[in-house]
PLY file of the C-alpha trace (Angstrom):
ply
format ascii 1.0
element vertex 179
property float x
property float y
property float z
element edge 178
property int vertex1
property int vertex2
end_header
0.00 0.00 0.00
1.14 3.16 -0.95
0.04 6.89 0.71
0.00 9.74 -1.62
-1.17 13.01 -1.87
-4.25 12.86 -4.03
-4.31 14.47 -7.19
-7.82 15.89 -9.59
-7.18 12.42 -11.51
-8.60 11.01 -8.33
-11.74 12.78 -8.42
-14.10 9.67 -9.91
-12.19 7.04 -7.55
-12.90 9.74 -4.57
-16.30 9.95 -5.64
-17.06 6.50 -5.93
-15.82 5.90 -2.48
-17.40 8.78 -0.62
-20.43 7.98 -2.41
-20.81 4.53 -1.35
-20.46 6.30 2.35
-23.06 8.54 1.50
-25.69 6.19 0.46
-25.10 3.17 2.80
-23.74 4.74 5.81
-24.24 7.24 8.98
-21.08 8.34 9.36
-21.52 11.43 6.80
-25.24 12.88 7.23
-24.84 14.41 3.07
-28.02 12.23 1.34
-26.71 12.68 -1.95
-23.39 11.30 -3.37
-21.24 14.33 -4.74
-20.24 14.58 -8.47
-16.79 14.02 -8.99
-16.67 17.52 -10.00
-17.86 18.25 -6.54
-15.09 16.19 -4.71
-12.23 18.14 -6.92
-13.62 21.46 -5.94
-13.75 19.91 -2.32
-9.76 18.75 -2.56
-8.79 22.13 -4.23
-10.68 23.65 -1.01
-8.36 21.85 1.06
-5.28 21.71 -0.19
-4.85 25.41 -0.86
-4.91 26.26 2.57
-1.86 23.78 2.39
-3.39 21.02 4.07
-3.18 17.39 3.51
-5.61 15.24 1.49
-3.62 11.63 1.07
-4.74 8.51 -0.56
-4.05 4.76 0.24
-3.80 2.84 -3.13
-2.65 -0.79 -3.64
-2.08 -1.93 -7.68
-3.50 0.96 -8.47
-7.11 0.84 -6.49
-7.87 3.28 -3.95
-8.66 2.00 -0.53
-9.22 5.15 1.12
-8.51 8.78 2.25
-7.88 10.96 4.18
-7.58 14.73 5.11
-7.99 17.60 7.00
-9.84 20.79 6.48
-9.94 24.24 8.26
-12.04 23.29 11.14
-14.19 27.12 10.94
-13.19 29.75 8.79
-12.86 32.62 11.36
-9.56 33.78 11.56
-9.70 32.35 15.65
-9.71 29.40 13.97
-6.88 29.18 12.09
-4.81 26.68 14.47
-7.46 24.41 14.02
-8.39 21.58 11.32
-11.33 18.82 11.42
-10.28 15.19 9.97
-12.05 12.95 7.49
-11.17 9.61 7.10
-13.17 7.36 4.57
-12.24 3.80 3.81
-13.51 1.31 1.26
-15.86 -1.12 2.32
-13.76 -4.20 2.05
-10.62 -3.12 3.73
-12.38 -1.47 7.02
-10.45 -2.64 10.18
-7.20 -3.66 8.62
-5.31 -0.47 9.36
-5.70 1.66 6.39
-8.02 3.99 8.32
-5.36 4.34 10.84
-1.82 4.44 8.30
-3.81 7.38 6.61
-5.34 9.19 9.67
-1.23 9.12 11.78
-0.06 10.40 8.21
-2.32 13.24 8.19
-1.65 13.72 11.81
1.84 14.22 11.11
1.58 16.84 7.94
-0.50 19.30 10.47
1.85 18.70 12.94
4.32 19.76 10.80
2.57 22.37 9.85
2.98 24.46 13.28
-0.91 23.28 13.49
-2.25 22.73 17.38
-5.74 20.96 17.26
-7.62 18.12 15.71
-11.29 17.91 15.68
-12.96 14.40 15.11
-16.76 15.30 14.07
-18.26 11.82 14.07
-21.57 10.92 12.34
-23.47 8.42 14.94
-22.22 7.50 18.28
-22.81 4.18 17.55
-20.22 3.94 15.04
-17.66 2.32 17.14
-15.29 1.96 14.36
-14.24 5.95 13.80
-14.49 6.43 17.54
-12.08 3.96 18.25
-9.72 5.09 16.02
-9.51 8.05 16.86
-9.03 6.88 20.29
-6.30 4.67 19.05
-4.34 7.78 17.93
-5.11 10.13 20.65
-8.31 11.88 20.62
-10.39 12.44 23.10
-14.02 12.78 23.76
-15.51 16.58 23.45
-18.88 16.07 23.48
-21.81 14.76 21.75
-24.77 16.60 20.35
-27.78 14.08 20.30
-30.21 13.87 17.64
-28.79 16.62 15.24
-29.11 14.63 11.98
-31.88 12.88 10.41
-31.02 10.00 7.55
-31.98 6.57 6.99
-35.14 6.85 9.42
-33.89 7.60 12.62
-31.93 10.50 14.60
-28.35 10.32 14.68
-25.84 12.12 17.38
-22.90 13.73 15.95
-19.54 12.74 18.42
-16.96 15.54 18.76
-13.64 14.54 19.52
-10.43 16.36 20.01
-6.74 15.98 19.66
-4.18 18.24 20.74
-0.97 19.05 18.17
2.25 20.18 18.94
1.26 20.67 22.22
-2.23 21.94 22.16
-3.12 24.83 24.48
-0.41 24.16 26.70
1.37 26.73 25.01
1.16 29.84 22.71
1.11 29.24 18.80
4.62 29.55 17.26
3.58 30.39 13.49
0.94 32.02 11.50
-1.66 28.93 10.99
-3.88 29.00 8.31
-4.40 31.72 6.07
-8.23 31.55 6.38
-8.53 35.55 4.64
0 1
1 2
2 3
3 4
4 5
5 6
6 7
7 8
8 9
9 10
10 11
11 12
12 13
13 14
14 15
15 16
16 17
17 18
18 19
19 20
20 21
21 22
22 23
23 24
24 25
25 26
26 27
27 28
28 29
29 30
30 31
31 32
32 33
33 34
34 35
35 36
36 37
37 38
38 39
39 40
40 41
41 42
42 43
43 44
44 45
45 46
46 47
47 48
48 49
49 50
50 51
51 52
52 53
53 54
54 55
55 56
56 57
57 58
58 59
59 60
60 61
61 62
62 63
63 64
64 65
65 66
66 67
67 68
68 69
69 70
70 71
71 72
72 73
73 74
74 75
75 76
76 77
77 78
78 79
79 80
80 81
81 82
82 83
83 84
84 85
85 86
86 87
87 88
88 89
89 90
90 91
91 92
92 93
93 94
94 95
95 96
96 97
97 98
98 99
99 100
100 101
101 102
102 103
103 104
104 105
105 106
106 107
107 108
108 109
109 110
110 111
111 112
112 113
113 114
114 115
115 116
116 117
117 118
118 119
119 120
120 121
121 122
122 123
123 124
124 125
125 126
126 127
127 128
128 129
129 130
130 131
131 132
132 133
133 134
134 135
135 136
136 137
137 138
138 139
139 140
140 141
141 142
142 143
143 144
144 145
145 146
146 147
147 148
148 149
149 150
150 151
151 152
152 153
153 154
154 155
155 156
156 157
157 158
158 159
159 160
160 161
161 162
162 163
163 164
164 165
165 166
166 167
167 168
168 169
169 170
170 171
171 172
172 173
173 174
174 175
175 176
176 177
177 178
């Protein structure tokens, strides 16, 4: 398995994959799958602010991604990005959630970045809690009942993880140009 920035080539294959999420899961409350056009504009909204959005392939078929957005985009903000992690059906629980999610981890870090927000469709899913557990988040909260999809309410589970230190101290760059 190889990790890799992802590129607008990967807009169909990103697609395909968030789609499936989309329509057969809780863990996103969007209804409709996006257009690939929709998931390039999406990446290009990412990565300009310099932020990571990385790929897992293997013989050419992606298994997943991974990124992280600005969390708000109020210059307060601006040491502060929210995580996505998506992973294709058939490979859930074998690691490439977590291999892409310590990867992105490590770009904000580098990045002078200080805090990681988890925003988790359905406190029932066990699997995204977990690991983000498994690589350091904490629990921030849970708003009950805030989405509706699929016939029933679902919660949405914050979760945070400090970066370079968190709060403990002041920031030591810019962050993210949010203007």
């Amino acid at each position: 398995m190889i990790l890799r920035a992802a590129t607008i080539q990967d807009a169909p294959a990103l697609a395909a994959l968030y789609g499936h999420h989309v329509i057969e899961g809780v863990g996103t409350f969007e209804e409709t799958p996006p257009s690939p056009e929709q998931m390039e504009a999406r990446r290009a909204a990412v990565v300009v602010h310099g932020l990571p959005w990385l790929v897992a392939e293997l013989n050419g078929r992606m298994l997943g991604f991974a990124y992280a957005g600005p969390f708000r985009m109020r210059s307060a903000y601006r040491h502060t990005v929210e995580d996505s992690v998506y992973i294709a059906p058939d490979v859930q629980r074998t690691g490439v959630g977590r291999t892409l999610l310590a990867a992105v981890i490590a770009r904000c870090e580098a990045m002078g970045l200080r805090q990681m927000v988890a925003v988790i469709g359905d406190s029932g899913n066990a699997s995204s809690i977990g690991l983000h557990a498994a690589l350091g988040f904490e629990a921030a909260g849970v708003g009950p009942g805030l989405g509706y999809k699929q016939g029933r309410w679902l919660d949405v589970v914050w979760m945070v993880r400090p970066l370079n230190g968190g709060t403990a101290s002041l920031p030591t760059g810019p962050g993210l140009d949010l203007g």
